[in-house]
C-alpha positions as CSV (number, residue, x, y, z in Angstrom):
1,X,-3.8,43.6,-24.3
2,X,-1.3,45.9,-22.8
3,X,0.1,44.4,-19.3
4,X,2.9,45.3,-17.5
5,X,3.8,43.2,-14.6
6,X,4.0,44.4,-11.2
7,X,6.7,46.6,-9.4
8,X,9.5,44.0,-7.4
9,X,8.3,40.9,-9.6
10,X,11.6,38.7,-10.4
11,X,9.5,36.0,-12.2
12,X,6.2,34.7,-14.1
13,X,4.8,31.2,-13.5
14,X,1.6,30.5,-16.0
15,X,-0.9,27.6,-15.5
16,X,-1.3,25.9,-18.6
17,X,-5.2,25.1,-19.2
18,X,-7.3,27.8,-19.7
19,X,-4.7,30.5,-18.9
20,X,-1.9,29.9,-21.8
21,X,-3.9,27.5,-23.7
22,X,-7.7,27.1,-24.7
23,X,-7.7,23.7,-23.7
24,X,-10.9,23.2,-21.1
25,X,-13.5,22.6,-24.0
26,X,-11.3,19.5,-25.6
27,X,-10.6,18.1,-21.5
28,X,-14.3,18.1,-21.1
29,X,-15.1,16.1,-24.4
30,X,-12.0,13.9,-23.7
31,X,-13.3,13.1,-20.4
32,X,-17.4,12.7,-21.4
33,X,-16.2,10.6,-24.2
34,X,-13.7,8.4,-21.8
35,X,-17.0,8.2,-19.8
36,X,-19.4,6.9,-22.6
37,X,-16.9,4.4,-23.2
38,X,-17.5,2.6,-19.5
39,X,-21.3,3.1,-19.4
40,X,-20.6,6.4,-17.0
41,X,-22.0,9.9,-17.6
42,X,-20.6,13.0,-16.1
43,X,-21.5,16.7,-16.7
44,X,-19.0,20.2,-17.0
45,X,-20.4,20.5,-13.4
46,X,-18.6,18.1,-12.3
47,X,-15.3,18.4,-14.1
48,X,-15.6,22.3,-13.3
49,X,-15.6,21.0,-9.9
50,X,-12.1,19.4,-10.4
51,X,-10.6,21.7,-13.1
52,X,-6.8,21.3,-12.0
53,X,-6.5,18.0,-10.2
54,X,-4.8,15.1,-12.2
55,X,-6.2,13.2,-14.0
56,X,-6.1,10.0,-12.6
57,X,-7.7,11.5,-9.3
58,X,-10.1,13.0,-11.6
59,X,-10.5,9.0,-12.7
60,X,-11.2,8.1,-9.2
61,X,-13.8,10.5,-8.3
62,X,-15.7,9.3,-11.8
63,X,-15.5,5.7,-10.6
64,X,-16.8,6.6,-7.3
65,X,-19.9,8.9,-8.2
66,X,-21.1,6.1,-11.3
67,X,-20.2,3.3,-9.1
68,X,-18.0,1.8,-11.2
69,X,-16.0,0.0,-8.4
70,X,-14.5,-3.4,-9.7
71,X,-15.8,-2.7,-13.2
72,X,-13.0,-0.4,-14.6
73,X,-9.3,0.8,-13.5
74,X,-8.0,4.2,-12.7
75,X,-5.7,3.6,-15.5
76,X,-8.1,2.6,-17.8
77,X,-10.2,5.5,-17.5
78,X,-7.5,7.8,-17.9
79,X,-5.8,6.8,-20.7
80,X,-8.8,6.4,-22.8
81,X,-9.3,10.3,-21.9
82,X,-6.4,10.8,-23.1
83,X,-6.7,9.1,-26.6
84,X,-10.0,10.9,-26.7
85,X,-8.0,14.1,-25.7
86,X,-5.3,13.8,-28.4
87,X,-8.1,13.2,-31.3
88,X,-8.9,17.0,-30.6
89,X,-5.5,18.7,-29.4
90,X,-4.3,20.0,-32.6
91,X,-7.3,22.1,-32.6
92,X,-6.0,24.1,-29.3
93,X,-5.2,27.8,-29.6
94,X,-3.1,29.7,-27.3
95,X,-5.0,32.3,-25.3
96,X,-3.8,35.5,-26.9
97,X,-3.5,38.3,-24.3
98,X,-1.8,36.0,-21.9
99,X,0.6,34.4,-24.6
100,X,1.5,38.2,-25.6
101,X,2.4,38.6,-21.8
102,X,4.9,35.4,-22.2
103,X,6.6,36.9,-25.4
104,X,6.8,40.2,-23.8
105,X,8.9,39.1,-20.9
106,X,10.5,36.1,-22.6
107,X,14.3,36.7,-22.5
108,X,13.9,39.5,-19.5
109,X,12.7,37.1,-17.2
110,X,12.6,33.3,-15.6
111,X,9.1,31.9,-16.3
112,X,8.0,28.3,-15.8
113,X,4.6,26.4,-16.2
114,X,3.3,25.5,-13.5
115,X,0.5,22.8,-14.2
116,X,-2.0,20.0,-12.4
117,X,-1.7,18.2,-16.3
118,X,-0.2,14.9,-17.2
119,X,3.6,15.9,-19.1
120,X,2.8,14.6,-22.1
121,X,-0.5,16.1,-22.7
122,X,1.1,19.4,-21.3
123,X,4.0,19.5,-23.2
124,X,2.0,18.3,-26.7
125,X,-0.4,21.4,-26.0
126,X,3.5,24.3,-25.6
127,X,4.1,22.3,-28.8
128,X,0.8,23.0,-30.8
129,X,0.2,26.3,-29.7
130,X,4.3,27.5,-30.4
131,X,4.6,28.2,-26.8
132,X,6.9,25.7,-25.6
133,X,10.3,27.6,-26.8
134,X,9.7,30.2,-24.2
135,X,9.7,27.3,-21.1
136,X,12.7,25.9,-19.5
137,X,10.9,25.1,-16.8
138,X,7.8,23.1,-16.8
139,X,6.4,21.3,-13.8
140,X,3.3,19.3,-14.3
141,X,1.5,16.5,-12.1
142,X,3.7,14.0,-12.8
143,X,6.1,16.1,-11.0
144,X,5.0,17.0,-7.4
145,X,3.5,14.5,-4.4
146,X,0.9,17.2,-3.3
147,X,-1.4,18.9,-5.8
148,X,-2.9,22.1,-6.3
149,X,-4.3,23.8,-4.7
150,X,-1.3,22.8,-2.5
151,X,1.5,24.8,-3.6
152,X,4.2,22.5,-4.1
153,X,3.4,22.7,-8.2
154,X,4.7,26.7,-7.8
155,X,7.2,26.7,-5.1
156,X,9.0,23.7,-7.1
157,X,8.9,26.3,-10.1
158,X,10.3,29.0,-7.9
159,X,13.2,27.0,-6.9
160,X,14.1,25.8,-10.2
161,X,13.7,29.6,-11.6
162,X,16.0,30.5,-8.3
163,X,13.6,33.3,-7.4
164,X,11.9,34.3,-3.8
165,X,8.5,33.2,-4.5
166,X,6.9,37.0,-2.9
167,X,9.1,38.0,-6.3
168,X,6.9,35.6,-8.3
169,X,3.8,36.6,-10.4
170,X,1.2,33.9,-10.8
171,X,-1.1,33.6,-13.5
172,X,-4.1,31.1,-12.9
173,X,-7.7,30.3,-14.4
174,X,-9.5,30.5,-11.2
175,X,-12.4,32.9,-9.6
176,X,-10.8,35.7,-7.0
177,X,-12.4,33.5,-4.0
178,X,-9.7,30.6,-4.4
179,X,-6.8,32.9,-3.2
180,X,-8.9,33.2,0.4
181,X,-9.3,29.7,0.2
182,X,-5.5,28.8,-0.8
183,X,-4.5,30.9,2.3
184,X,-6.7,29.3,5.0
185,X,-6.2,25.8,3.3
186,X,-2.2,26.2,2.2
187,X,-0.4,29.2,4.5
188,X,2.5,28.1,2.2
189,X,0.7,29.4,-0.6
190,X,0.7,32.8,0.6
191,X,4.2,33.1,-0.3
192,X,2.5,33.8,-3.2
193,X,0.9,37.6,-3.1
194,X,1.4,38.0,-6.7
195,X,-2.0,36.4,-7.7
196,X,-3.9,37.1,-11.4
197,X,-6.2,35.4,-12.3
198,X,-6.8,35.5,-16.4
199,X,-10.6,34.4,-16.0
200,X,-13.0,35.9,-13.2
C-alpha cells in the first residue's frame, strides 16, 4: 500500500495490536484459555469490548461478570493469559501495509509505540515480527497511570519524541466513532487531529 503521511506531520506513533501486529486472534485464545482454567467463560464480545485496556483491568472485569470474587486473583488470571499468550506468539505476523509505512519513514522521522499492552508481551511481539529495530520509543501500560482512551499513553510518546503532538500522526485499530468519543471524554486527546485508523 502506497501512503504518504500528511502535510505538517513531525512524527508517527503506531498502536501495537491489530495495527503493527496481527495479534487480536492469539489475545482472545490467551484470554478464553486463561478463563477455562478458573471455571470462567467469556466470548470476543466481551474482550472486543475491552480491546486496549491492560490486562489486569481486563482480569478484573472477568472476575466481576463470572463472579469469581474470592475464588481467583487479578494476578492470577493474568499471568496464566499470558503463558497461554506466549504458547501462540511466535505465530504473530506484522500487519503489512502499516509495517511498510514504519520502514518508509524509519530514519526520516521520530516514531514510538504507543500501546495499552503489558512490556514484555509488547516488546516479545517488535521482536517476532522484526519490528522492534525501528522503536526507540515504546510506551506500553506498564508505563502510564491513566489508560487509553485517556491520552497520556501518546502525549508521553510525544514528549519523549520532542514533537508538538498537532505534528503527530496516530495510527490506531479503532472504528472512526472513538475519535468523537476521545474528544468529549479526553479534550487532551484532541491535541491529536492526526487520527488513522488502520481498521474501520
Amino acid at each position: 500500500m502506497q501512503y504518504d503521511i500528511k502535510p505538517g506531520i513531525r512524527g508517527l506513533i503506531f498502536d501495537l495490536d491489530g495495527t503493527l501486529a496481527d495479534t487480536m486472534p492469539y489475545h482472545f485464545k490467551g484470554w478464553q484459555r486463561a478463563c477455562k482454567k478458573f471455571g470462567a467463560e467469556i466470548d470476543t464480545a466481551f474482550l472486543r469490548k475491552h480491546t486496549g485496556s491492560p490486562g489486569w483491568i481486563i482480569a478484573g472485569e472477568i472476575i466481576k461478570k463470572c463472579g469469581l470474587d474470592g475464588s481467583v486473583t487479578v494476578d492470577q488470571i493474568m499471568n496464566q493469559k499470558l503463558a497461554e499468550f506466549y504458547k501462540d506468539q511466535h505465530l504473530v505476523k506484522s500487519i503489512q501495509p502499516v509495517a511498510d509505512i514504519v520502514k518508509k519513514y524509519h530514519g526520516k522521522l521520530p516514531m514510538a509505540v504507543g500501546t495499552g499492552g503489558h512490556r514484555e508481551a509488547v516488546e516479545r511481539t517488535l521482536e517476532i515480527t522484526d519490528l522492534i529495530k525501528y522503536f526507540d520509543i515504546i510506551i506500553t501500560a506498564n508505563d502510564v497511570n491513566n489508560f487509553k482512551p485517556h491520552p497520556e499513553t501518546f502525549l508521553k510518546c510525544a514528549e519523549l519524541m520532542n514533537v508538538d503532538p498537532s505534528c503527530i500522526e496516530v495510527f490506531e485499530e479503532v472504528k472512526r466513532e472513538f475519535t468523537l468519543y476521545l474528544c468529549q471524554r479526553e479534550p487532551k486527546f484532541c491535541t491529536f487531529p492526526n487520527l488513522t485508523f488502520c481498521i474501520a
